[in-house]
C-alpha positions in Angstrom: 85.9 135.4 86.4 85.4 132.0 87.3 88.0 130.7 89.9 90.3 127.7 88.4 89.0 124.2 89.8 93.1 123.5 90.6 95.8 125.1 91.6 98.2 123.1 89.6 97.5 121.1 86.7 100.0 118.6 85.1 99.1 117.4 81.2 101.5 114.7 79.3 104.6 115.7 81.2 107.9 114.6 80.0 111.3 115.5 80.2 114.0 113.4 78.6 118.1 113.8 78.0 119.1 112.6 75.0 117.4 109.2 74.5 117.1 108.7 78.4 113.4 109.7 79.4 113.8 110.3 83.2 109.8 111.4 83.3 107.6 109.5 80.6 104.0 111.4 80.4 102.7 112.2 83.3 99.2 113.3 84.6 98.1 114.7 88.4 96.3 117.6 89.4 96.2 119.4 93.2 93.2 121.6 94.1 93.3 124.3 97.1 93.9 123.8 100.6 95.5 120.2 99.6 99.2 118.3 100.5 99.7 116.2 97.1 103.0 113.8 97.6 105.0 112.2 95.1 106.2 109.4 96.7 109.0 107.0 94.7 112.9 105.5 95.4 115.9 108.2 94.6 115.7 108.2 90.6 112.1 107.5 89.8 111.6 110.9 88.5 110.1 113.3 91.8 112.9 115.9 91.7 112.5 116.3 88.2 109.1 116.6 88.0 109.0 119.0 90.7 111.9 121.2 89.3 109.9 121.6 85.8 106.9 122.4 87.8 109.2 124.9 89.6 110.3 126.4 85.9 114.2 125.7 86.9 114.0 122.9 84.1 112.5 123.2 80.5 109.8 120.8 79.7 110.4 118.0 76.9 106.9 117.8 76.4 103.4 118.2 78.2 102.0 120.9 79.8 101.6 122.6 83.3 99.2 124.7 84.9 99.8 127.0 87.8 96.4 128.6 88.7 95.7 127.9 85.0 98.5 130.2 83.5 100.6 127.7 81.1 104.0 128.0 82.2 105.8 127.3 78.8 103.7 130.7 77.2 103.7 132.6 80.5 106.5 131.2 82.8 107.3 134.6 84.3 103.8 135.2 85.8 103.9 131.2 86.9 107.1 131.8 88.8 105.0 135.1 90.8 102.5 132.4 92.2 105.1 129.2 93.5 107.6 128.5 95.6 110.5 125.8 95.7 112.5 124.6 98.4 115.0 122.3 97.6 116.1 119.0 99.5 119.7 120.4 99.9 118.3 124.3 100.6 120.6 126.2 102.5 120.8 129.8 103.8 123.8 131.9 104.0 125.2 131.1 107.3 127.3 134.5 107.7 123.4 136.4 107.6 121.4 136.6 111.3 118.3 134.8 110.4 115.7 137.5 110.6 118.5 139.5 108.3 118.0 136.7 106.0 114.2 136.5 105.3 114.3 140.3 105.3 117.0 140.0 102.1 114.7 136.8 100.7 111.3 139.3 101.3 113.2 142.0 99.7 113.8 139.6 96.3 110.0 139.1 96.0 108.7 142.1 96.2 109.6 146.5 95.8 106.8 146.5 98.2 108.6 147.9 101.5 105.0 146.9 103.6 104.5 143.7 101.5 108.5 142.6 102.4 107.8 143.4 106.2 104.1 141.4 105.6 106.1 138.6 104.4 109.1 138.9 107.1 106.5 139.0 109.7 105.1 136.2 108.3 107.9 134.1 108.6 109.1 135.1 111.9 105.9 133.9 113.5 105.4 130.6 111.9 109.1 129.4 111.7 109.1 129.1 115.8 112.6 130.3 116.1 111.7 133.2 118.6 115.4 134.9 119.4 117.2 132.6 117.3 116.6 134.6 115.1 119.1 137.4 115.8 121.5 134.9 115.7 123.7 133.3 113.3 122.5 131.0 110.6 125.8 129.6 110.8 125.3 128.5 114.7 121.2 126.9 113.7 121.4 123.0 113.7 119.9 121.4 110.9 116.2 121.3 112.2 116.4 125.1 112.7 117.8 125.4 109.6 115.2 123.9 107.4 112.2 126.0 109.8 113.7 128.9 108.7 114.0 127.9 104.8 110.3 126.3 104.9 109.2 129.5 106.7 111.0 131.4 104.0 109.7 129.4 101.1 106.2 130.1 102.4 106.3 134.0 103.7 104.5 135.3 100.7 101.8 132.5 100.8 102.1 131.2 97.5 99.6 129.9 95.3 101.8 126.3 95.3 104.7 125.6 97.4 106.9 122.9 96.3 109.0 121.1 99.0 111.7 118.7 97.6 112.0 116.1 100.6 111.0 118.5 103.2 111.8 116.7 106.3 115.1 114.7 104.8 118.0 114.4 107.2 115.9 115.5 110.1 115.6 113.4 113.5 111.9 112.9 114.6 111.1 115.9 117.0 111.9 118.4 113.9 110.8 116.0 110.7 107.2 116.0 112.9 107.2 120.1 113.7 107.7 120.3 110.1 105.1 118.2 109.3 102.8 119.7 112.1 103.6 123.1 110.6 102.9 122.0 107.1 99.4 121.2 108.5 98.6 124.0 110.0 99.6 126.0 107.1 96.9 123.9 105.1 94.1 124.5 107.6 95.0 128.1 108.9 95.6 129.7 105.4 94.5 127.3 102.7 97.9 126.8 101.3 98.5 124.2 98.6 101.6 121.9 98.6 103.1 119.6 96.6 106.3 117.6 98.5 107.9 114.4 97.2 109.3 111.6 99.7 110.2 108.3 100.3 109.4 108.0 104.1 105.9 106.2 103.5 104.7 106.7 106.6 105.6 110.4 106.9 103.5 110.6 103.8 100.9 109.1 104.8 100.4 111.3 107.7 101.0 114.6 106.0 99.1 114.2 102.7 95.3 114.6 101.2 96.5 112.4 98.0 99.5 110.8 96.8 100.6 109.5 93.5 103.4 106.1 93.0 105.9 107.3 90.3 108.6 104.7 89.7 111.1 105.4 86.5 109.2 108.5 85.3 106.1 106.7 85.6 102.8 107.4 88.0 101.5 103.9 88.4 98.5 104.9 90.7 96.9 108.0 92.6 94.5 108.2 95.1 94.2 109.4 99.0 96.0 106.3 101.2 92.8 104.7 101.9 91.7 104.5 98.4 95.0 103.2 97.6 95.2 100.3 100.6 92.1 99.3 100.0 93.1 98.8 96.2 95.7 96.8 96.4 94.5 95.1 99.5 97.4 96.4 101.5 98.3 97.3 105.2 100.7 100.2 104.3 101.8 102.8 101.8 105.2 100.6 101.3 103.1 97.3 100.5 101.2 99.7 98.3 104.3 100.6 96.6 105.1 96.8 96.0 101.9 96.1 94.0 101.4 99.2 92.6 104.7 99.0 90.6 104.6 95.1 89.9 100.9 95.5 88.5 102.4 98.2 85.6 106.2 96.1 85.3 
């Protein structure tokens, strides 16, 4: 069987409530081995976009392909081949953290040497070392979100969907996250698909990014392509142009 060209394919997409359209038809698609970014202000539509993709929100209309299995006829199998992590994640502070991703391992699979696969996994990437037997309730924030990202990719997902990955985080920790996020591209071909604000943490992390602003992508393209575009410096001047060329 031939192998799908993408690893996530976004048709049409819309979600309204009521006679509010919050996303308004949108198109992108992310091939293996690549960091896609949304990148928009709070309300231009990332969070839900990534949350349908996620199948925690129904879809209005459109369609999305995970590995080319249409989530709205097979959302089920979808679900098997993504992860989410959340801007406002947390993990259960009364749990030890290596007790936690063993109870996370243990909701993904029945497979006893999968779960310790995925545990192992974990442990080695999240660079917690024996902070680990400790407390989730004594981790600061930057260990915190280690330990969910490491948890939202133990099983090496297909996709994995990071909602602001690096938000609240001071600079040391927002770049190991990034520097992680990397090496989890090059050292086992994952896929991601983060949204942001922080241009220039964008810019450093992703392949390609696309502009949505009120449910709408305005342009797409890896930062070069879109600098030399719009005859900008920066991904924020971008930005500018990119939304007052479609207003």
């Amino acid at each position: 069987m031939e192998e799908n060209k993408y690893v996530l394919e976004v048709r049409g997409l819309k979600k309204t409530y009521g006679t509010f359209e919050a996303v308004k038809g949108i198109d992108f698609t992310i091939s293996k081995g690549e960091v896609f970014a949304l990148i928009g202000p709070n309300g231009a539509g990332k969070t839900t976009t990534l949350r349908m993709i996620s199948t925690l929100l129904s879809i209005t209309a459109g369609e999305i392909y995970i590995n080319g299995i249409n989530i709205k006829n097979n959302g089920e199998k979808a679900r098997q081949l993504i992860t989410y992590l959340p801007d406002e994640a947390g993990a259960y502070k009364n749990m030890k953290g290596i007790d936690y991703l063993k109870f996370m391992a243990s909701l993904y699979t029945d497979d006893s040497e999968k779960a310790k696969e995925s545990v192992e996994f974990a442990r080695r990437i999240c660079g917690l070392g024996d902070r680990l037997n400790d407390k989730v309730s004594a981790y600061s924030r930057g260990m915190t979100r280690k330990l969910l990202l490491s948890r939202a990719v133990m099983t090496k997902p297909s996709l994995a969907v990071l909602d602001e990955p690096t938000s609240g985080l001071d600079i040391i920790n927002g770049l190991e996250i990034r520097n992680l996020i990397k090496r989890l591209v090059i050292e086992e071909n994952m896929s991601f698909l983060i949204s942001g604000h922080n241009m220039l943490e964008i810019e450093y992390i992703s392949n390609r990014v696309a502009i949505i602003d009120k449910g709408i992508i305005h342009a797409t393209g890896t930062c070069a392509e879109l600098k030399t575009k719009f005859g900008s410096d920066n991904l924020e001047e971008v930005f500018v142009e990119a939304v007052k060329g479609n207003e």
